[in-house]
FIKOLZA-1660 file (N, C-alpha, C; in steps of 0.1 Angstrom, whole numbers, plus 5000, padded with zeros to 4 digits):
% residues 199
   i   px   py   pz ch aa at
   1 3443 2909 3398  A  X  N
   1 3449 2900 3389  A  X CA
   1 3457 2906 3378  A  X  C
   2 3469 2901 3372  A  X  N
   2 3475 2902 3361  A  X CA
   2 3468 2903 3350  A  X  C
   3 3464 2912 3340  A  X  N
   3 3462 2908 3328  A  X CA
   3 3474 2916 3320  A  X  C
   4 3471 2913 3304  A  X  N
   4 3479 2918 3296  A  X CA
   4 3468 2920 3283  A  X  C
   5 3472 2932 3271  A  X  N
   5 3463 2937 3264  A  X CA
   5 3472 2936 3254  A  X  C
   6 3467 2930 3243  A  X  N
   6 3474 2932 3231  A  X CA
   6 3466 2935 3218  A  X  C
   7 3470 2946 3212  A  X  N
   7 3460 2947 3196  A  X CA
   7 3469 2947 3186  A  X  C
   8 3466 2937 3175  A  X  N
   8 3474 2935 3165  A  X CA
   8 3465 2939 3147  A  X  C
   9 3472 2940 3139  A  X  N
   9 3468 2939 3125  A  X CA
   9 3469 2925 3124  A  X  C
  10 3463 2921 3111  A  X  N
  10 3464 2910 3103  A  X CA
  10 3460 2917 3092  A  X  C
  11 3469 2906 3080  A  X  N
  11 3470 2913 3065  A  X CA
  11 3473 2903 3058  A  X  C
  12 3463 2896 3051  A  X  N
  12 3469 2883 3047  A  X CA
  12 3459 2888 3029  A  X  C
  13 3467 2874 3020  A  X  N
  13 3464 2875 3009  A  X CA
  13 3450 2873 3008  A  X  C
  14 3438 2866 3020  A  X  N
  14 3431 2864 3020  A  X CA
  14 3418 2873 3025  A  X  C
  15 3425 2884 3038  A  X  N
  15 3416 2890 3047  A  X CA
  15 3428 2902 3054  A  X  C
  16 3423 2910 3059  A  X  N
  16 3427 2919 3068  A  X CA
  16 3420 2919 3082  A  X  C
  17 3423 2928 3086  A  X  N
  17 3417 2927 3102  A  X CA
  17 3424 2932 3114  A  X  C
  18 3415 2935 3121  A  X  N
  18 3421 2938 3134  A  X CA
  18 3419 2928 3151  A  X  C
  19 3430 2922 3153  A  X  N
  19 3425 2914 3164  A  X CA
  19 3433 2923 3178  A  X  C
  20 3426 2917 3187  A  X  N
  20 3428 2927 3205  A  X CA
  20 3420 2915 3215  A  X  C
  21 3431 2908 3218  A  X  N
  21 3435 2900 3229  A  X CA
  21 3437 2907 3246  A  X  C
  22 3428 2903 3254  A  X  N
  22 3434 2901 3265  A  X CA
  22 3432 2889 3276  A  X  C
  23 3447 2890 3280  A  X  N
  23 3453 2874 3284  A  X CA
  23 3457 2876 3299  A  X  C
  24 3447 2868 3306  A  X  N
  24 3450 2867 3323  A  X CA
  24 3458 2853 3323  A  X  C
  25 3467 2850 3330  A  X  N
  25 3477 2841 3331  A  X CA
  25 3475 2836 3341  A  X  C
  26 3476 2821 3339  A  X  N
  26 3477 2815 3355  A  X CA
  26 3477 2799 3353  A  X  C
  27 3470 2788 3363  A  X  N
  27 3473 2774 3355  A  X CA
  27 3464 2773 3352  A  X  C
  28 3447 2781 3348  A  X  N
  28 3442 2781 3342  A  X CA
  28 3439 2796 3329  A  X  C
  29 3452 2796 3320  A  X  N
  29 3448 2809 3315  A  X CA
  29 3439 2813 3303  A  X  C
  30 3438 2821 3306  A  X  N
  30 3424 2828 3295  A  X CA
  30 3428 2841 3286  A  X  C
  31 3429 2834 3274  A  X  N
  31 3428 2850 3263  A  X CA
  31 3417 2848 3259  A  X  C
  32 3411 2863 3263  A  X  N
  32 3398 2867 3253  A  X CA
  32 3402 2871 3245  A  X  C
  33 3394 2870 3231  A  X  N
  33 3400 2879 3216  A  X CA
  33 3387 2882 3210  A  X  C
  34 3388 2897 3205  A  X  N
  34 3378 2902 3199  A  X CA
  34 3386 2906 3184  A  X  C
  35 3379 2898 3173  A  X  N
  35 3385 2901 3160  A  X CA
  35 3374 2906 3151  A  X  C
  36 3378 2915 3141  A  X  N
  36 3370 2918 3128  A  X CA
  36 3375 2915 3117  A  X  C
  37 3377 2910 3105  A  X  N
  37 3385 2909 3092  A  X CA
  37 3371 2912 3083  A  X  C
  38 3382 2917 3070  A  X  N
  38 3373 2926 3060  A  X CA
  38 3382 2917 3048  A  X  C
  39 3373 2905 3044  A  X  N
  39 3373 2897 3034  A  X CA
  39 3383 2906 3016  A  X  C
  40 3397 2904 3013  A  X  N
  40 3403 2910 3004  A  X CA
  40 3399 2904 2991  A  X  C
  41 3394 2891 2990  A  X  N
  41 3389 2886 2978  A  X CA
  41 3378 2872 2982  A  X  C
  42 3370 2868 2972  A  X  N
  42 3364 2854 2972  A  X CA
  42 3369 2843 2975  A  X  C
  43 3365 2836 2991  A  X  N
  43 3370 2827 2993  A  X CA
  43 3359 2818 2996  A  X  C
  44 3362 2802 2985  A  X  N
  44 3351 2797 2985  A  X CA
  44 3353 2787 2993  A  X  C
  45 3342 2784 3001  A  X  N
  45 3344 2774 3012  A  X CA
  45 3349 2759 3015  A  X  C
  46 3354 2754 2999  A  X  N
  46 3362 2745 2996  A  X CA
  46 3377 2744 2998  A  X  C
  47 3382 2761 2999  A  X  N
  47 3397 2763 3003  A  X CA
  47 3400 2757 3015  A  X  C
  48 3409 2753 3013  A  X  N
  48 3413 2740 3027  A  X CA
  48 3423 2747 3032  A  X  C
  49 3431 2760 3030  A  X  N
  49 3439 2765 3034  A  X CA
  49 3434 2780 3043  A  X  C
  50 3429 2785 3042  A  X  N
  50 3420 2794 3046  A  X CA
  50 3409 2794 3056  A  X  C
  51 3417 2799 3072  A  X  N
  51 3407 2798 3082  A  X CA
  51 3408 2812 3093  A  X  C
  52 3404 2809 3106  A  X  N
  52 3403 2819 3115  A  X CA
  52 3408 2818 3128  A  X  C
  53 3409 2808 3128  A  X  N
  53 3412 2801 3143  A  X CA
  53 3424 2790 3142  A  X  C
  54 3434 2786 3143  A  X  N
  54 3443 2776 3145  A  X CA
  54 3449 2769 3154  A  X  C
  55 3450 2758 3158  A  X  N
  55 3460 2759 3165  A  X CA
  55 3474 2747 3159  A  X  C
  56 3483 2746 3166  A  X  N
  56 3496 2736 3159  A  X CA
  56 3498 2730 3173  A  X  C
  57 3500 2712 3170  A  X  N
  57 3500 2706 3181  A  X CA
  57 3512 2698 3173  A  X  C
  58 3518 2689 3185  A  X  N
  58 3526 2678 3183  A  X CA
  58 3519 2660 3185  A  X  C
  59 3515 2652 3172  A  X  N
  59 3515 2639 3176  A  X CA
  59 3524 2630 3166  A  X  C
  60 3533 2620 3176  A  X  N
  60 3543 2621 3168  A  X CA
  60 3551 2603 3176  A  X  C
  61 3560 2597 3170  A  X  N
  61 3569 2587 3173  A  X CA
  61 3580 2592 3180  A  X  C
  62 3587 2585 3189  A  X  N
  62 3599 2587 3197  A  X CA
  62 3605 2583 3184  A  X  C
  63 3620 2589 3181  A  X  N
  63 3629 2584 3172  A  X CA
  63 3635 2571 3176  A  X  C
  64 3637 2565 3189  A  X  N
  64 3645 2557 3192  A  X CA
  64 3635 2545 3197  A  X  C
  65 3622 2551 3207  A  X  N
  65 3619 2540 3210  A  X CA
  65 3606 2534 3200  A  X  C
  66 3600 2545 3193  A  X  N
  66 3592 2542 3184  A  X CA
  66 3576 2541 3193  A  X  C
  67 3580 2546 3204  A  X  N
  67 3565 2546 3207  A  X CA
  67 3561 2560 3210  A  X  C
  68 3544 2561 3215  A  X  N
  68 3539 2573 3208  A  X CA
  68 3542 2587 3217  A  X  C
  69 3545 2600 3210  A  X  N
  69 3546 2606 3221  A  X CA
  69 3539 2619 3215  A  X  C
  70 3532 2629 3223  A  X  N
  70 3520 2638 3216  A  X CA
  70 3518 2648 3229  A  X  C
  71 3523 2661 3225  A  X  N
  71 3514 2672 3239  A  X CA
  71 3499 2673 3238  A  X  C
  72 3493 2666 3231  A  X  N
  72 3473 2661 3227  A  X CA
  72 3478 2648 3223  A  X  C
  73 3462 2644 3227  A  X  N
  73 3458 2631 3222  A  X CA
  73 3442 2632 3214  A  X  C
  74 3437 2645 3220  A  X  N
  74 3422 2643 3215  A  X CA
  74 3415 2651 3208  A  X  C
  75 3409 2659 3198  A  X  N
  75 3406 2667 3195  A  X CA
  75 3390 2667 3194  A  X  C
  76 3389 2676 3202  A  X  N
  76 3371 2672 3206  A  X CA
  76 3360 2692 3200  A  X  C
  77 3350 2687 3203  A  X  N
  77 3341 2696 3189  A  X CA
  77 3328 2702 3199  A  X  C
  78 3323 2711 3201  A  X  N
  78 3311 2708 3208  A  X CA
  78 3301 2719 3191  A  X  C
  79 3291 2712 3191  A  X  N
  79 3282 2722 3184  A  X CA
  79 3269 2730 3189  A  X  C
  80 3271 2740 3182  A  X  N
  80 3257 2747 3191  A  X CA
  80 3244 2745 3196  A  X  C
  81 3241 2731 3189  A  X  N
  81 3227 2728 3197  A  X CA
  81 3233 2718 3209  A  X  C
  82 3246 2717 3213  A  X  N
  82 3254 2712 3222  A  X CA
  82 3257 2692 3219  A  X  C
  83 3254 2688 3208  A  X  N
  83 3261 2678 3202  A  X CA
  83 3271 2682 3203  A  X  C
  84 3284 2670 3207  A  X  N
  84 3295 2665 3215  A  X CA
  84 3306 2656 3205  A  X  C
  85 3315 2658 3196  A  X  N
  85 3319 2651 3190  A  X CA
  85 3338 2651 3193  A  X  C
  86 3341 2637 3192  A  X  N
  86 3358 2633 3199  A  X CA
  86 3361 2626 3190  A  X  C
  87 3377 2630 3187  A  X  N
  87 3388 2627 3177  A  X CA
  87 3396 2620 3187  A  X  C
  88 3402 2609 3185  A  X  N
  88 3414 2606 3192  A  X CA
  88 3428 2605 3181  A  X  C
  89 3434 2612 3184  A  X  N
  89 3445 2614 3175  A  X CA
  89 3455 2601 3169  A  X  C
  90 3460 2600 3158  A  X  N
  90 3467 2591 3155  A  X CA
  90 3478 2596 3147  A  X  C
  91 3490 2589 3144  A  X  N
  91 3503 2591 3134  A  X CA
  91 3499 2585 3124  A  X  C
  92 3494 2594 3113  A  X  N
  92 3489 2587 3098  A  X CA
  92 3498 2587 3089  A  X  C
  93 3496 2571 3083  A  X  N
  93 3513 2570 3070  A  X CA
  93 3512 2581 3063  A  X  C
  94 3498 2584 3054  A  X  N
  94 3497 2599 3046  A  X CA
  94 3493 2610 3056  A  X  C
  95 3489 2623 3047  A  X  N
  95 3476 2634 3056  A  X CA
  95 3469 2628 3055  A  X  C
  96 3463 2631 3062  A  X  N
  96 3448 2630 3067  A  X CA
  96 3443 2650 3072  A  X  C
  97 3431 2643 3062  A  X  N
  97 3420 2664 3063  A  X CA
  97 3408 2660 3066  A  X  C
  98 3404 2662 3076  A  X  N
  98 3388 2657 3081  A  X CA
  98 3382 2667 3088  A  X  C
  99 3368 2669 3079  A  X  N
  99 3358 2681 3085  A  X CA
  99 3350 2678 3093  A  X  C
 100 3348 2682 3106  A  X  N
 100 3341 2683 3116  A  X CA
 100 3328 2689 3114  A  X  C
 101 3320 2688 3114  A  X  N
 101 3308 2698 3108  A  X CA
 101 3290 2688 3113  A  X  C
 102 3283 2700 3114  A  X  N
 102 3266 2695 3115  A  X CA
 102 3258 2699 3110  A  X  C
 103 3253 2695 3103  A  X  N
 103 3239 2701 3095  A  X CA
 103 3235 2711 3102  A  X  C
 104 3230 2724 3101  A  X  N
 104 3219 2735 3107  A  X CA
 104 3228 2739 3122  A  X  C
 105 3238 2735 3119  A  X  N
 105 3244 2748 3133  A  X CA
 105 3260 2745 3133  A  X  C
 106 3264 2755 3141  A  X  N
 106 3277 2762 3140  A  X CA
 106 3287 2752 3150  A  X  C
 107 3301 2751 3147  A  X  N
 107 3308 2745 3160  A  X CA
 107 3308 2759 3173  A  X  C
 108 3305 2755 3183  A  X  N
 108 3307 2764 3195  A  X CA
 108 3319 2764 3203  A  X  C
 109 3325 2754 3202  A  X  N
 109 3340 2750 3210  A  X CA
 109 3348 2742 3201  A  X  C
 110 3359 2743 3206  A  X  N
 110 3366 2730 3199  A  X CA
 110 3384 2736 3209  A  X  C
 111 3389 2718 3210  A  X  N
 111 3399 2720 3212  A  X CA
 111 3410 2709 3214  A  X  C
 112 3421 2711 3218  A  X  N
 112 3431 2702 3220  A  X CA
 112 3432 2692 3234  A  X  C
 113 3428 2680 3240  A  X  N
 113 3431 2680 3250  A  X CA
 113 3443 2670 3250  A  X  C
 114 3453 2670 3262  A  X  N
 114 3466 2657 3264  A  X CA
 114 3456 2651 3277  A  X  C
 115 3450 2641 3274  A  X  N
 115 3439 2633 3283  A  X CA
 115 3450 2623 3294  A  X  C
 116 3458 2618 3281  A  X  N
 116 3470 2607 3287  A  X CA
 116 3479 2610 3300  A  X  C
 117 3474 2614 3315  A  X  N
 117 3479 2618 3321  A  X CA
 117 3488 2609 3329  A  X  C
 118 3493 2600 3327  A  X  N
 118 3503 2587 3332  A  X CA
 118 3513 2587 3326  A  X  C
 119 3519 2592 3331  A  X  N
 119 3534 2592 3333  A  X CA
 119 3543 2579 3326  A  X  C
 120 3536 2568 3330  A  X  N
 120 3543 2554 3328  A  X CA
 120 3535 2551 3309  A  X  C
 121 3530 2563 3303  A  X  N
 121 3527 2560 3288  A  X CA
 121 3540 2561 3282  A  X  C
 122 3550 2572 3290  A  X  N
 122 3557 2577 3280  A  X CA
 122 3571 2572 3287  A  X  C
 123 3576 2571 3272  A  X  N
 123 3591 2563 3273  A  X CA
 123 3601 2571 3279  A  X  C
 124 3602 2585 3270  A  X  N
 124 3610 2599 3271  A  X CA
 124 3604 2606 3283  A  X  C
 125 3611 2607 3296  A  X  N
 125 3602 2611 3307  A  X CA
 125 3609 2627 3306  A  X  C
 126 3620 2633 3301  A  X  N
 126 3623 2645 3303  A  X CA
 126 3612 2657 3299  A  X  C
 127 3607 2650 3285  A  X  N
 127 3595 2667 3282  A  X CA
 127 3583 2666 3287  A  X  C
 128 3578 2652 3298  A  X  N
 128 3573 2655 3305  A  X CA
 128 3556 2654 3299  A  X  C
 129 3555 2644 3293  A  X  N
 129 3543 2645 3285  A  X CA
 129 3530 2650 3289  A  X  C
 130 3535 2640 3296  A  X  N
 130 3522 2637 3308  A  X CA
 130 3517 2652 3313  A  X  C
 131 3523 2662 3310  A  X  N
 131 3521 2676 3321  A  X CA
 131 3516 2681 3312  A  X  C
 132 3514 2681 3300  A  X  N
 132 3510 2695 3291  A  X CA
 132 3500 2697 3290  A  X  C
 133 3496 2710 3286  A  X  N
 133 3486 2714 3287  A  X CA
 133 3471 2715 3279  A  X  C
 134 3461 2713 3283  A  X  N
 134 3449 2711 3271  A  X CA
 134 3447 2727 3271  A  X  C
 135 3440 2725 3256  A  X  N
 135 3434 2740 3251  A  X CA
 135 3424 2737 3249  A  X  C
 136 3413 2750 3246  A  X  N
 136 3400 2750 3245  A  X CA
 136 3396 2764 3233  A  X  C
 137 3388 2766 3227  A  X  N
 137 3385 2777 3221  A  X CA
 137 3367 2776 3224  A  X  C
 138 3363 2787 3229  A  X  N
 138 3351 2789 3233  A  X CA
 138 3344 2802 3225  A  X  C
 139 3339 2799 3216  A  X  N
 139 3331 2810 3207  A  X CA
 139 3322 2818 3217  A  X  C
 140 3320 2833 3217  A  X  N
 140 3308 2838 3225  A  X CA
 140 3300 2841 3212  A  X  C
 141 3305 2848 3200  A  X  N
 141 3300 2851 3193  A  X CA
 141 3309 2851 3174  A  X  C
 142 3298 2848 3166  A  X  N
 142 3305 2850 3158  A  X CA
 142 3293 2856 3146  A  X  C
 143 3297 2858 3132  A  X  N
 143 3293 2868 3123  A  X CA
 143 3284 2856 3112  A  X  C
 144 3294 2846 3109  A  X  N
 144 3290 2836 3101  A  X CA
 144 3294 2821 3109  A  X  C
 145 3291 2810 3102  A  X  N
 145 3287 2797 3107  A  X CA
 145 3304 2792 3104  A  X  C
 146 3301 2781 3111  A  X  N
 146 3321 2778 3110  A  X CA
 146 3319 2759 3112  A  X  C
 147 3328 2754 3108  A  X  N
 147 3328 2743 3107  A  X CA
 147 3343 2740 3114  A  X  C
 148 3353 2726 3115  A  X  N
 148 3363 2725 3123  A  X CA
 148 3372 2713 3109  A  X  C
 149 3381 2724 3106  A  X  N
 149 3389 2711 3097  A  X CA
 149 3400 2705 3104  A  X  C
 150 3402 2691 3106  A  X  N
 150 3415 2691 3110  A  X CA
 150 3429 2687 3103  A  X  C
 151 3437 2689 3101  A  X  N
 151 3447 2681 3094  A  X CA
 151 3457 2677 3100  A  X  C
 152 3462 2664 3098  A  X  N
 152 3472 2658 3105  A  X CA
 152 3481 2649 3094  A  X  C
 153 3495 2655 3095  A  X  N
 153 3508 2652 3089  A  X CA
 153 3514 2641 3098  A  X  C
 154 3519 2632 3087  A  X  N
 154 3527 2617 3093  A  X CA
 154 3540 2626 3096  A  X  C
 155 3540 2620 3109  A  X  N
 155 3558 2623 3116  A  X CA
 155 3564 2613 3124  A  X  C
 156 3581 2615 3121  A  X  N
 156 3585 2607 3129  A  X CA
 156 3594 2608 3134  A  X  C
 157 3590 2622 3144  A  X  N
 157 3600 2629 3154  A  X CA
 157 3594 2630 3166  A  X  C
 158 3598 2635 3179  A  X  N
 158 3593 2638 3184  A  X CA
 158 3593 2653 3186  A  X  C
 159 3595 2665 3179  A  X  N
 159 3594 2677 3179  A  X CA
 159 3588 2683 3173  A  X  C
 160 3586 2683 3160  A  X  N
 160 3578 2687 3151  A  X CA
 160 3563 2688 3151  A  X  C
 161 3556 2699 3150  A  X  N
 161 3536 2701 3149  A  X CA
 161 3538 2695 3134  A  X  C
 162 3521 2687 3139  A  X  N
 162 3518 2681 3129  A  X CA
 162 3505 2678 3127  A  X  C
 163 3496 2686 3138  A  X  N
 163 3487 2678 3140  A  X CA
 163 3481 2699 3140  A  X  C
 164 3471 2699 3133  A  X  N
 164 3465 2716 3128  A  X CA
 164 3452 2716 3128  A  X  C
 165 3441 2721 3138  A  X  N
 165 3429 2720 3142  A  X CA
 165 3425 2737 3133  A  X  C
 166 3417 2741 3123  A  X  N
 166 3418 2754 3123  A  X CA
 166 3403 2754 3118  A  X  C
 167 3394 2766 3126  A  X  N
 167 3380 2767 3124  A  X CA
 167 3382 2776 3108  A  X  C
 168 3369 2767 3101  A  X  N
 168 3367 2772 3087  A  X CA
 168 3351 2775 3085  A  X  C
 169 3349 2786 3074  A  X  N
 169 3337 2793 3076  A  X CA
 169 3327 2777 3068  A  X  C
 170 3317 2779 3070  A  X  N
 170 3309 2767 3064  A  X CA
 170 3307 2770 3046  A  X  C
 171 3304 2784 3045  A  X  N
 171 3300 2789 3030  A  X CA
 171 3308 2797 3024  A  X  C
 172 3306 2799 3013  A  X  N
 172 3317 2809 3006  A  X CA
 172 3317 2822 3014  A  X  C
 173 3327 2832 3014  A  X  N
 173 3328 2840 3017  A  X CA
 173 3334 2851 3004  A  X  C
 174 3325 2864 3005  A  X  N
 174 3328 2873 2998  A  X CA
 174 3336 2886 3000  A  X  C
 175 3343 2892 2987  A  X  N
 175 3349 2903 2987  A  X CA
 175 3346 2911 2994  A  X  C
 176 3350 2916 3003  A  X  N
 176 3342 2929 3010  A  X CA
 176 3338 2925 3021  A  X  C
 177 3330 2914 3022  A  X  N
 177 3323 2906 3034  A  X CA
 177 3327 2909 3047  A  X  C
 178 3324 2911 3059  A  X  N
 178 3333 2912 3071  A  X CA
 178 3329 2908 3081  A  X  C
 179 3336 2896 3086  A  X  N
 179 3336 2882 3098  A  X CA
 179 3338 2891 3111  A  X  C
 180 3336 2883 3116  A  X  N
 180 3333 2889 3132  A  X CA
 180 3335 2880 3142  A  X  C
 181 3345 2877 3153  A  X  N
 181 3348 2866 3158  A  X CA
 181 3349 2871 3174  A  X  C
 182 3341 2869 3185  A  X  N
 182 3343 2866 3197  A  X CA
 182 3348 2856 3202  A  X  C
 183 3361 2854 3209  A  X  N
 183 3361 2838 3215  A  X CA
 183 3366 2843 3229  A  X  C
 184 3374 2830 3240  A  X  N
 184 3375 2830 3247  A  X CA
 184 3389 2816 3244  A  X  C
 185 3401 2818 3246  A  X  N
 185 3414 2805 3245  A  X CA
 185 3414 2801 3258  A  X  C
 186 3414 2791 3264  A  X  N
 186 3420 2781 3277  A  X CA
 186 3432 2777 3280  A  X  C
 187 3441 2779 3281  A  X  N
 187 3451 2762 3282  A  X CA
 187 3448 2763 3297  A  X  C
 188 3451 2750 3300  A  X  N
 188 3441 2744 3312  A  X CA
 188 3453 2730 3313  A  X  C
 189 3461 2733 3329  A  X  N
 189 3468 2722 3333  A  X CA
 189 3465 2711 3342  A  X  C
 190 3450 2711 3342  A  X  N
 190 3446 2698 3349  A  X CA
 190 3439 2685 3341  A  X  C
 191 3445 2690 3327  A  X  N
 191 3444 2675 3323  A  X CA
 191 3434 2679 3312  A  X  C
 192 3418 2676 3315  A  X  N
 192 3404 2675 3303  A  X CA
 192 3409 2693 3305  A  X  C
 193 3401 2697 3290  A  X  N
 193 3397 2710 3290  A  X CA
 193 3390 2717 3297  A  X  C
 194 3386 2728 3298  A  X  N
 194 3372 2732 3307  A  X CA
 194 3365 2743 3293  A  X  C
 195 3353 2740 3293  A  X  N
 195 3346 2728 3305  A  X CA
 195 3346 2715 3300  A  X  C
 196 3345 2705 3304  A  X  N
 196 3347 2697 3302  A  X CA
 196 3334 2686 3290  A  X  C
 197 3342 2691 3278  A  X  N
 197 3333 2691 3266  A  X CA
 197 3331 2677 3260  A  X  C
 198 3336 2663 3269  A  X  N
 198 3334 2652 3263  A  X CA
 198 3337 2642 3277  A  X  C
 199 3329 2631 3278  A  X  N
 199 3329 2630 3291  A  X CA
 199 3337 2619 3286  A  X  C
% end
């Protein structure tokens, strides 16, 4: 099989680090990512800007017909003692910033799915809504406990991300400190994620 190997820096006002991705491709593809970041200052677990994991989605209004159009619909959570939690996405007049989180354990998964597989949802049949793809982020391991913020910006295009799922640490994190992140990325074109984290 095809893979591909990538190792990158990161260097942010927040953290540094080294992440090294490898990415098998296919219609179900898989980047593994093995990252370390080495904490550049105090970040206290209140910062709503500051995370580890991201992703950028589209949920959003047709300009013309006004009805909904979104590559997700759902944004779903699994936690380590394997509690199951589902978002279904909406176009909010303000932001909206909502923490996903459980008492005494860590999020294990979290991801994006486009559930709405019918074709006859969507008005604009050219981008094809109905086809895109779900993501998944699968933790093997990590260093500290992580919770799932999401934020979602009112839009009223259909092009524009607006919709920002990004894992955040649960507690302060310190200068020096140094995070540790195993995961496992999906995009997955048969519709639910895998595995299939919400019935």
């Amino acid at each position: 099989d095809t893979q591909y190997e990538i190792t990158f820096a990161v260097d942010s006002a927040a953290y540094k680090g080294v992440v090294k991705m490898t990415v098998t491709p296919g219609a179900r593809t898989v980047v593994h990512v093995e990252s370390g970041y080495t904490m550049k200052r105090d970040v206290p677990a209140a910062e709503v800007n500051t995370g580890f994991i991201a992703f950028a989605s589209m949920f959003g209004v047709h300009p013309a017909s006004n009805t909904p159009v979104h590559d997700n619909d759902t944004v779903v959570v699994v936690y380590g003692d394997g509690t199951k939690e589902g978002v279904r996405l909406v176009n909010p007049p303000n932001r909206v910033s909502q923490v996903l989180k459980k008492d005494g354990t860590s999020v294990k998964a979290f991801g994006l799915e486009q559930r709405d597989r019918n074709p006859a949802s969507y008005t604009d049949k050219g981008p094809r809504y109905h086809d895109r793809s779900s993501y998944v982020v699968i933790i093997d391991s990590s260093s500290v406990p992580f919770n799932l913020r999401v934020n979602i910006d009112p839009s009223q295009a259909d092009s524009a991300d607006n919709v920002y799922p990004v894992l955040v640490p649960q507690g302060d994190l310190k200068s020096g400190q140094v995070v540790r992140l195993v995961y496992d990325v999906i995009a997955n074109r048969e519709g639910l994620s895998e595995p299939n984290i919400l019935a």
